[in-house]
C-alpha positions as CSV (number, residue, x, y, z in Angstrom):
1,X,117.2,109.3,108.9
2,X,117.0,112.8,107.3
3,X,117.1,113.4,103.4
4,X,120.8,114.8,103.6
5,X,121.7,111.0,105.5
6,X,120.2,109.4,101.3
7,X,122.6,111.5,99.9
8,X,125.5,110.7,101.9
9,X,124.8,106.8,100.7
10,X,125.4,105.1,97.5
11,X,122.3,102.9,97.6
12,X,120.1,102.7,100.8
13,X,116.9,99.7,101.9
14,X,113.7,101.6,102.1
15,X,111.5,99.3,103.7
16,X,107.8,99.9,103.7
17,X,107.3,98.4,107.3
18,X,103.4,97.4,106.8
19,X,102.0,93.8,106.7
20,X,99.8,94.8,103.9
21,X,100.8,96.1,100.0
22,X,99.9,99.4,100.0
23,X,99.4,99.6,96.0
24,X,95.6,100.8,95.5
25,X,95.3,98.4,93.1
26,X,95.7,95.6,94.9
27,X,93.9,96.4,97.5
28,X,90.8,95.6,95.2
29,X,91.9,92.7,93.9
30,X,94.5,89.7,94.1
31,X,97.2,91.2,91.7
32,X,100.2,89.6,90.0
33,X,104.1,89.7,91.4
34,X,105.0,91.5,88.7
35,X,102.8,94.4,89.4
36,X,105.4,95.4,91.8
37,X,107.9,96.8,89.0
38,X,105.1,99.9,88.9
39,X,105.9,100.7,92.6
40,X,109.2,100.2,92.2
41,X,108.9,103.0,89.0
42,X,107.3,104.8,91.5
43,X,109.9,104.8,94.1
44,X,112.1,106.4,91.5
45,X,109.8,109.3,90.6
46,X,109.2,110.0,94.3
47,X,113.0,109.9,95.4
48,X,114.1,111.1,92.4
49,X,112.2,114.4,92.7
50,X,113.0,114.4,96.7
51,X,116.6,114.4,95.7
52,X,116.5,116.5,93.1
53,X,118.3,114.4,91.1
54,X,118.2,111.1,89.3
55,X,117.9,107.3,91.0
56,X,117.2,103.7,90.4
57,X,115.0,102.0,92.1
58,X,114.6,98.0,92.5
59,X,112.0,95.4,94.6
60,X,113.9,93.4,96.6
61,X,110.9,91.9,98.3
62,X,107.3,92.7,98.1
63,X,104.0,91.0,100.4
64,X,102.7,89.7,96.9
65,X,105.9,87.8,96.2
66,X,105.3,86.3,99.7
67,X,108.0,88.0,101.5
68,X,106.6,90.2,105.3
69,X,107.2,93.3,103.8
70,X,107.9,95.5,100.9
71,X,111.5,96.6,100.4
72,X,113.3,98.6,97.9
73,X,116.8,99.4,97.1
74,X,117.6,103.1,96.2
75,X,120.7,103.4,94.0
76,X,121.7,107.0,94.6
């Protein structure tokens, strides 16, 4: 899926795809659920500057909320 296919979409599952959270800081240590609402302001900043243009981000599962994988929804 290619840039221009996120912009044809209203919202779109970006799925991480890794047994393991990738956050650096938990990496170090055992880190709260919560935690996860900085990579899902992350997610904004990084499509939102891909895209030029603003979106919303949200976790709709994460490794440290016991779920396989992390997964965010992109609201375009």
């Amino acid at each position: 899926m290619g840039l221009g296919d996120y912009a044809m979409r209203r919202k779109n599952l970006v799925d991480e795809n890794k047994d393991f959270c990738v956050c650096p800081l938990c990496q170090a240590q055992k880190m709260p659920p919560h935690l996860c609402n900085c990579s899902e302001g992350f997610a904004e900043r990084m499509f939102s500057y891909i895209l030029n243009r603003p979106v919303r981000a949200t976790v709709i599962a994460s490794i440290l909320r016991g779920d396989k994988s992390c997964k965010y929804e992109i609201f375009l």
